[in-house]
VEXDREN-2710 file (C-alpha; in Angstrom, 1 decimal):
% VEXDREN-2710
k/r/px/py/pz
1/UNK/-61.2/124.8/-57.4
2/UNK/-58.9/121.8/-57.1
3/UNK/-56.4/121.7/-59.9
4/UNK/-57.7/119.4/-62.7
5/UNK/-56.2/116.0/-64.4
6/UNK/-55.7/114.2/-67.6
7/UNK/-58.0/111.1/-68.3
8/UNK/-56.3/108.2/-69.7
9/UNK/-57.8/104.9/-70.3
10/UNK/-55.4/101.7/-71.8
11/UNK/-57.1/99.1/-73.8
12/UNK/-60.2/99.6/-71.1
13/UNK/-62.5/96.6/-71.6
14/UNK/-65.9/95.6/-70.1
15/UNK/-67.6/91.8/-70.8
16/UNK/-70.5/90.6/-69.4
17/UNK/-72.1/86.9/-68.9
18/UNK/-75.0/86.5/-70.9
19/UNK/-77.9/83.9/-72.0
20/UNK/-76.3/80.2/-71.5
21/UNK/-73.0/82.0/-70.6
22/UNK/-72.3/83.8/-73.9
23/UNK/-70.6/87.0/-73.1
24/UNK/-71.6/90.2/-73.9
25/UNK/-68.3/92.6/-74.7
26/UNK/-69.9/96.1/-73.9
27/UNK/-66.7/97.4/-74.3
28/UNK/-64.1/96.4/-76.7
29/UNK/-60.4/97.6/-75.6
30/UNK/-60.9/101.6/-75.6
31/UNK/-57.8/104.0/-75.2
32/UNK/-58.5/107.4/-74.5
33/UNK/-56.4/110.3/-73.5
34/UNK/-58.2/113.6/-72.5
35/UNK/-55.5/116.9/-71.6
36/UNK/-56.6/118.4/-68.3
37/UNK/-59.4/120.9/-68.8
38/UNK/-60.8/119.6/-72.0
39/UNK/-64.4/118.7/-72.2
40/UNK/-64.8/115.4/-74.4
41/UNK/-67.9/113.5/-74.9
42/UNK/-68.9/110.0/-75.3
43/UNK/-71.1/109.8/-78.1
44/UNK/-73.1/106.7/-79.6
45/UNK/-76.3/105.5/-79.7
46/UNK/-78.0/103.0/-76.5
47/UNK/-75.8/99.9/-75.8
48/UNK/-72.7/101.2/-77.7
49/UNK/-70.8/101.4/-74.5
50/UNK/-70.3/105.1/-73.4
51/UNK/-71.9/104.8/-70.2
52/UNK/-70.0/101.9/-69.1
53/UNK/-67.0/103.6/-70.1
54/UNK/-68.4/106.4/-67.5
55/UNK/-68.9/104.2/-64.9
56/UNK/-65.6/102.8/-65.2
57/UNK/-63.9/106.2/-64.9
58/UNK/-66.0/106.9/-61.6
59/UNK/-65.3/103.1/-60.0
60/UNK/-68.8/102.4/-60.2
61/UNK/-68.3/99.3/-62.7
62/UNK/-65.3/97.5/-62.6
63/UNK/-63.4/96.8/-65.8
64/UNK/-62.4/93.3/-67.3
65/UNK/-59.3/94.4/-68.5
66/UNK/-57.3/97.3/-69.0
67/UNK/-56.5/100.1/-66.7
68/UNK/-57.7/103.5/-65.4
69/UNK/-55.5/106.8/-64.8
70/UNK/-56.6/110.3/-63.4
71/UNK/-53.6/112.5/-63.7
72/UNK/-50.6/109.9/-63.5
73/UNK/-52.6/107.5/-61.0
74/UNK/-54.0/103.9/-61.6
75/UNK/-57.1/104.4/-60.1
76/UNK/-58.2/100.6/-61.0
77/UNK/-57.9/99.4/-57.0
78/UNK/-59.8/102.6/-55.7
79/UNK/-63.1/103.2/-54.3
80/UNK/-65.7/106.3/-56.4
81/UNK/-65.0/108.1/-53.3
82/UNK/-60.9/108.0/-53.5
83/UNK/-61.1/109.3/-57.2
84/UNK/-61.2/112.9/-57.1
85/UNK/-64.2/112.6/-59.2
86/UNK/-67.8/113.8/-59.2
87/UNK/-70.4/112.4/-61.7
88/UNK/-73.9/114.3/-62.1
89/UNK/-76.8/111.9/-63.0
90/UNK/-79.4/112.0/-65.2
91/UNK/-82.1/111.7/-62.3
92/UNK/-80.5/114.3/-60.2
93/UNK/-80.0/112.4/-57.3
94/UNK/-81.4/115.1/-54.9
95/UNK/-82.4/114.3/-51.2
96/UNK/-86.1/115.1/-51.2
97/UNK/-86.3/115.7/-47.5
98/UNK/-82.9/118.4/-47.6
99/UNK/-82.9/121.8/-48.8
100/UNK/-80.9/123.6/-51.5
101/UNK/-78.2/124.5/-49.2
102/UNK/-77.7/121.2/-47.5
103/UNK/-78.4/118.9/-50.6
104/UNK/-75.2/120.9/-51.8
105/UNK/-73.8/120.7/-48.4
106/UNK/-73.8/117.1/-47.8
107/UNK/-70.4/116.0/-49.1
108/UNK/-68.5/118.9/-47.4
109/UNK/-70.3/118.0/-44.7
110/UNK/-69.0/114.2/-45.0
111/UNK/-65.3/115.6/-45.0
112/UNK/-66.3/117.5/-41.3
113/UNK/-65.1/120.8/-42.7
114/UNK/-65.7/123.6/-40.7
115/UNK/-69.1/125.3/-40.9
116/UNK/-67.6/128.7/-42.0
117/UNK/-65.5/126.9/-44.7
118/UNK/-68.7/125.2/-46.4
119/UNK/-70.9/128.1/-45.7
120/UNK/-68.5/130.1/-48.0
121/UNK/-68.1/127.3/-50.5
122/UNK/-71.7/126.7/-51.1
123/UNK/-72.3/130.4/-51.1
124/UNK/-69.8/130.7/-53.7
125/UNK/-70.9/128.1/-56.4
126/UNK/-74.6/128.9/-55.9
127/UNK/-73.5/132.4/-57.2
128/UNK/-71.5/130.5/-60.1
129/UNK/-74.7/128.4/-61.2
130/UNK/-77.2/131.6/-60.6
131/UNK/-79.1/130.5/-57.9
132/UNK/-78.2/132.8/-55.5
133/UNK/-81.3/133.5/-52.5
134/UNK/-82.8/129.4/-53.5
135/UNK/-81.0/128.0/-50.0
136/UNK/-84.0/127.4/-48.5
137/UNK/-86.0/125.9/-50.9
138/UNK/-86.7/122.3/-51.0
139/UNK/-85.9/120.1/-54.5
140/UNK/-89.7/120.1/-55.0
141/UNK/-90.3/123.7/-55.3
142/UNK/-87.4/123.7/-58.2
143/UNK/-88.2/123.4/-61.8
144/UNK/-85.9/121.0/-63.7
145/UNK/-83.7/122.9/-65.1
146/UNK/-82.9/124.6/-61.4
147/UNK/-82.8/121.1/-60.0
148/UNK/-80.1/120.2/-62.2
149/UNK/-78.0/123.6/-61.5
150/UNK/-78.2/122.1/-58.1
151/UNK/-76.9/118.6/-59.2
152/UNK/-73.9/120.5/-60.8
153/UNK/-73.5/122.7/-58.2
154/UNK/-73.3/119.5/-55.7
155/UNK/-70.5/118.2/-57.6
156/UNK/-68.8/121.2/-58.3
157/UNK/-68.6/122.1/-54.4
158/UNK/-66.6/119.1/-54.0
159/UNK/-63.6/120.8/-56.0
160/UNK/-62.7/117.5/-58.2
161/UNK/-60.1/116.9/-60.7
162/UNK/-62.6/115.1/-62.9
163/UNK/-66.2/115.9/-64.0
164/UNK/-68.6/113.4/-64.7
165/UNK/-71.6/113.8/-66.6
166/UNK/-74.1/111.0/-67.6
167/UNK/-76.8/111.9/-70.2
168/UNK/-78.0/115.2/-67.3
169/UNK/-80.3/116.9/-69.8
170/UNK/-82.3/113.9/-70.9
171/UNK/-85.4/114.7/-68.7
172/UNK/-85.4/117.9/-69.7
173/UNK/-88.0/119.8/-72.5
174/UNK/-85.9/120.6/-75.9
175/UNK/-86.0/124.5/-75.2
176/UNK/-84.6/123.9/-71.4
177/UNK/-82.4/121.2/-72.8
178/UNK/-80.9/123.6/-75.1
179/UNK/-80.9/126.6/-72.4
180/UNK/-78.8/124.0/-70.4
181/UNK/-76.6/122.9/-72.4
182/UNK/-75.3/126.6/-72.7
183/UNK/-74.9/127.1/-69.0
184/UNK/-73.0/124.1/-68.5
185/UNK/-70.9/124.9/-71.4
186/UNK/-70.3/128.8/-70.0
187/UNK/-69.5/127.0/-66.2
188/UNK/-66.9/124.5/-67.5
189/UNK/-65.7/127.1/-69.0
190/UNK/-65.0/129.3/-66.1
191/UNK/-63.9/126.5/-63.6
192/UNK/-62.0/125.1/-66.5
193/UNK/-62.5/121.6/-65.2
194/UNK/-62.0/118.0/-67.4
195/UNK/-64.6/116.8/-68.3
196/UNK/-66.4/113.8/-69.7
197/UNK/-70.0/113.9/-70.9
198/UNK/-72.1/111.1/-72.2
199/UNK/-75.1/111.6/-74.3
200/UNK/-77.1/110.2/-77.6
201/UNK/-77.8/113.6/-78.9
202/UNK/-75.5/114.7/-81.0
203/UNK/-76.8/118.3/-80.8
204/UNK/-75.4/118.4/-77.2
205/UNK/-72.1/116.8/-78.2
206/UNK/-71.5/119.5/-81.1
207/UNK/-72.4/122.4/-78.7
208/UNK/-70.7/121.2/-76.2
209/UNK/-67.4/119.6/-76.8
210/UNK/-63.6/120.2/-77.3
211/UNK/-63.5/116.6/-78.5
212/UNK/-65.8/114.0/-79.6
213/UNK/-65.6/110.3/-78.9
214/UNK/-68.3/108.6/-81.7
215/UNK/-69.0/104.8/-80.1
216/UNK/-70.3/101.4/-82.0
217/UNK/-71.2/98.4/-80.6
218/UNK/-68.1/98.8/-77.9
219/UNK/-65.5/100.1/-80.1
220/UNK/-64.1/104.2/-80.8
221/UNK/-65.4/104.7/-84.9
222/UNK/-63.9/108.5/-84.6
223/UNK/-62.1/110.6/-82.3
224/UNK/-62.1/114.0/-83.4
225/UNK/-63.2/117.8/-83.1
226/UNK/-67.0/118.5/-83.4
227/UNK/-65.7/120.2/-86.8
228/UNK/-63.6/117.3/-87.4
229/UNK/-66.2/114.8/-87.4
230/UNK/-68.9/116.4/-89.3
231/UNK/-66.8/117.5/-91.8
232/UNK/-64.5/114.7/-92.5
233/UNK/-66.7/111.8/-90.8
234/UNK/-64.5/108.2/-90.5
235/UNK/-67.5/105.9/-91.6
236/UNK/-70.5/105.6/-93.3
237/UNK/-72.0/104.8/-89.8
238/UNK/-70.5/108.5/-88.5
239/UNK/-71.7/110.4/-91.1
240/UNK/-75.0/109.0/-90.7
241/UNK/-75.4/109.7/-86.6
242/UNK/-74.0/113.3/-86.9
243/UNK/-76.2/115.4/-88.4
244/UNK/-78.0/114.4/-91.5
245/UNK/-75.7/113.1/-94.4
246/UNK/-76.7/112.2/-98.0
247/UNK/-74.1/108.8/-98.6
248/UNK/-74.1/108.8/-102.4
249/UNK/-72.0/105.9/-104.8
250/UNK/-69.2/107.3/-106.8
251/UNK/-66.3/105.7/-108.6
252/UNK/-62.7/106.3/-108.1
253/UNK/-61.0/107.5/-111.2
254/UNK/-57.5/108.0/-109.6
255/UNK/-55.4/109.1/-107.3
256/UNK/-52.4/111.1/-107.0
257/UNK/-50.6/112.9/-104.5
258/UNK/-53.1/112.9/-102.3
259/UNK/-56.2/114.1/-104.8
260/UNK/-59.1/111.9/-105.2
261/UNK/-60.9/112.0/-108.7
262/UNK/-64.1/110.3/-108.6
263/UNK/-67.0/110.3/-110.8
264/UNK/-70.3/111.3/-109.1
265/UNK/-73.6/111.2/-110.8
266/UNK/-71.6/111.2/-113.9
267/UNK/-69.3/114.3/-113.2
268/UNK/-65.9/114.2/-112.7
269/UNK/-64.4/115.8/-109.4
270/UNK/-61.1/116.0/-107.9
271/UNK/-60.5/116.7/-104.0
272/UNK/-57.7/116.4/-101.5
273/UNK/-58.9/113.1/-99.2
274/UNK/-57.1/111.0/-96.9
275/UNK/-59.6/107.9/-97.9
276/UNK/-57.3/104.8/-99.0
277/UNK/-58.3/103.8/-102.4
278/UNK/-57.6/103.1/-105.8
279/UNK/-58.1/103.4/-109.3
280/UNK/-61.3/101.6/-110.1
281/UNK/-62.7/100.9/-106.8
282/UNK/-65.9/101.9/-105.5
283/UNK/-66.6/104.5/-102.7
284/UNK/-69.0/107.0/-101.0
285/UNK/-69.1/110.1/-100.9
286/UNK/-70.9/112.3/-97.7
287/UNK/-72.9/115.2/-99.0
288/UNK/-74.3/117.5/-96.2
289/UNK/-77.9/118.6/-97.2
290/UNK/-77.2/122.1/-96.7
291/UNK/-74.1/121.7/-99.5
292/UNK/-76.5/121.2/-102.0
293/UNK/-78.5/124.1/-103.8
294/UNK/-81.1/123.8/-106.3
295/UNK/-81.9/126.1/-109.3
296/UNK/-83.2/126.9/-112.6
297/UNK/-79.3/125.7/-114.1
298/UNK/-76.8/123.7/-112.8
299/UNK/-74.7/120.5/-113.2
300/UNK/-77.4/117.8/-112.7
301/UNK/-81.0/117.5/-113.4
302/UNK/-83.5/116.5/-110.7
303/UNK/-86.5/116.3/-109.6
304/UNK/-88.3/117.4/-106.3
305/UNK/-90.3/114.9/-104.7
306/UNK/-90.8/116.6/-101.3
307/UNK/-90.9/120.3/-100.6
308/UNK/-91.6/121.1/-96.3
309/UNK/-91.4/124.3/-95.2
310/UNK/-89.5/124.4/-91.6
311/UNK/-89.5/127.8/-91.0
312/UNK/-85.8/128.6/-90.9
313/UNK/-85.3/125.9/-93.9
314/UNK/-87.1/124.3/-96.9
315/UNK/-86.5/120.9/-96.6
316/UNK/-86.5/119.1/-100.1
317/UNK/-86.4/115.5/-101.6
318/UNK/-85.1/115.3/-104.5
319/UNK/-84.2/112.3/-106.9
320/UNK/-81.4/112.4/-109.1
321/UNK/-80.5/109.6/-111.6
322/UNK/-82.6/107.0/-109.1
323/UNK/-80.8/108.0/-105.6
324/UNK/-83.1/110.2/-103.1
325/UNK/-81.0/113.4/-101.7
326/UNK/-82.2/115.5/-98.9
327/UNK/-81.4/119.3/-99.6
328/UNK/-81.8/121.8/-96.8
329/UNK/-82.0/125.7/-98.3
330/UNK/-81.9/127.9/-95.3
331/UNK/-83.6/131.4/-94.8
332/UNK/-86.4/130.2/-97.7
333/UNK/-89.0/133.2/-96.7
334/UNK/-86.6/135.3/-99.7
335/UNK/-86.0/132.8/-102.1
336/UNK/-88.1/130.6/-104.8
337/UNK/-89.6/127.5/-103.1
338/UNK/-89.6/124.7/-105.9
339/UNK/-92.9/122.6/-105.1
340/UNK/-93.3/118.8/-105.1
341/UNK/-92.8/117.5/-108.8
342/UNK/-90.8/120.0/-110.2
343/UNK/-87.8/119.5/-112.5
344/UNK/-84.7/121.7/-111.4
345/UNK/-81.0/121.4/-111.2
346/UNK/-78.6/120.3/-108.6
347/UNK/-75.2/121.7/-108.0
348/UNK/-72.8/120.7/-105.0
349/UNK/-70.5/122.5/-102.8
350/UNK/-67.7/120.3/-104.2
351/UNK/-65.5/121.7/-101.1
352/UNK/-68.2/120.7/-98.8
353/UNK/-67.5/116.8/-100.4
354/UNK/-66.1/114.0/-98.2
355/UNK/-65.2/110.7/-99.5
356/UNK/-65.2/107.3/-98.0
357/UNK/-65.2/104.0/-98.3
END
């Protein structure tokens, strides 16, 4: 495998013309830096921006403004082909009327190498995705998931610096999607190439991922480790698209020295936060349903409005003082399940707590 690069983008920007010439900024001055070997992802939901960012990387869009480097080049003036990149598609790109072995073959093929040299190389990264004894098989006689083992193997032959991936596992079925997901991650791994990964499911991007890039409307909301940002989301807007977050109103009582008192459903609580505010002023705070537990005693009354049994949760509703939580309880089969209507207690996981604005 060739050696592999940094990414860096510089205030990358992408506008469009639009209805009556009104532009269209699909992407809003992005810098990025990704160290060689890392695996980041582009995360956001449809017309945020992440794929154009993609395509920008790979040459396959040009940019408005702003400038491109793989390892220490500006790649701006060069073709997709002079990029030492490889990109894998969602639609798998195979040719129908080639086999295994030559639908991996092709671009070696492009480069003349000898046929002993791609025999080798091919032979070698069909053993790295597991499809050793396929080569003769045609695209159509692969189920998806092995079709796209094929479409990674097909850019992995070609030894780049730079690993492109562009929502892969989106036609996929959930329990292949997830099975995927795990190979990929287990291959990057062991190659230890960069790579950049786009995708709206943000299942994929915590599994997956050194570093996440969260995306709105063209512009970066968070940077950040998947731990990072579920656990200390940047915005209201992040804390909502990771996961499931409860966004509750408290009031700041002070702050000192870096702790945060706030009142919260009429408690006071204290916390180290980074968030920027005041005495007085108004904020949120992020409570992750499965931060919340429900009993017999505790701080807060509430009451249960839904009660779903999910096999390895109960899923509740609860309202407290006129805001609607969601509580997860995992591993329920052991515990007491509190039915629809019932009036119980609330207590939170202050640690588990994340304030914003």
């Amino acid at each position: 495998m060739a050696q592999t690069k940094s990414v860096r983008v510089e205030n990358l920007e992408k506008i469009y013309s639009g209805h009556e010439g009104k532009q269209i900024i699909a992407v809003n001055k992005v810098s990025i830096d990704i160290n060689p070997g890392e695996f980041v992802t582009l995360l956001g939901p449809s017309g945020c921006g992440k794929t154009t960012i993609l395509r920008m990387i790979a040459g396959f869009e040009i940019p408005t403004g702003g400038n491109v480097f793989i390892g220490s080049d500006n790649v701006n003036s060069l073709t997709p082909d002079k990029r030492d990149t490889a990109m894998v598609f969602q639609s798998y790109a195979l040719f129908p009327h080639l086999n295994l072995f030559n639908n991996i073959a092709y671009g070696l093929k492009i480069k003349n190498l000898p046929k002993d040299v791609i025999k080798k190389k091919v032979s070698d990264i069909l053993s790295l995705v597991g499809l050793e004894g396929m080569e003769n098989r045609a695209p159509n006689q692969l189920s998806g998931g092995q079709q796209q083992r094929v479409a990674l193997a097909r850019a992995l032959v070609m030894e780049p610096a730079v690993l492109l991936f562009d929502e892969p596992l989106s036609n996929l079925d959930a329990k292949l999607r997830v099975y995927m997901r795990n190979e990929i991650h287990k291959i990057q791994r062991k190659v230890g190439i960069t790579s950049i990964y786009v995708t709206h499911d943000q299942s994929e991007a915590m599994s997956l991922s050194d570093k996440i890039i969260v995306m709105r409307q063209g512009n970066i909301e968070q940077i950040g480790t998947p731990r990072e940002i579920y656990a200390k989301p940047a915005s209201a807007f992040v804390a909502d698209f990771i996961g499931i977050a409860n966004i509750v109103p408290a009031k700041v009582i002070e702050r000192t020295d870096g702790i945060t008192t706030i009142s919260l459903f009429g408690l006071t609580c204290s916390k180290p936060s980074t968030c920027l505010v005041e005495s007085g002023d108004d904020c949120n705070v992020v409570l992750r349903p499965e931060s919340l537990m429900l009993g017999h005693t505790g701080e807060i009354k509430a009451t249960v409005t839904s009660s779903v049994f999910m096999g390895e949760s109960q899923d509740y509703r609860i309202d407290v003082q006129g805001v609607n939580l969601e509580v997860k309880e995992y591993n329920p089969c052991n515990k007491e399940v509190f039915a629809a209507g019932s009036e119980i207690f609330l207590s939170i996981d202050k640690l588990s707590m994340h304030i914003i604005k």
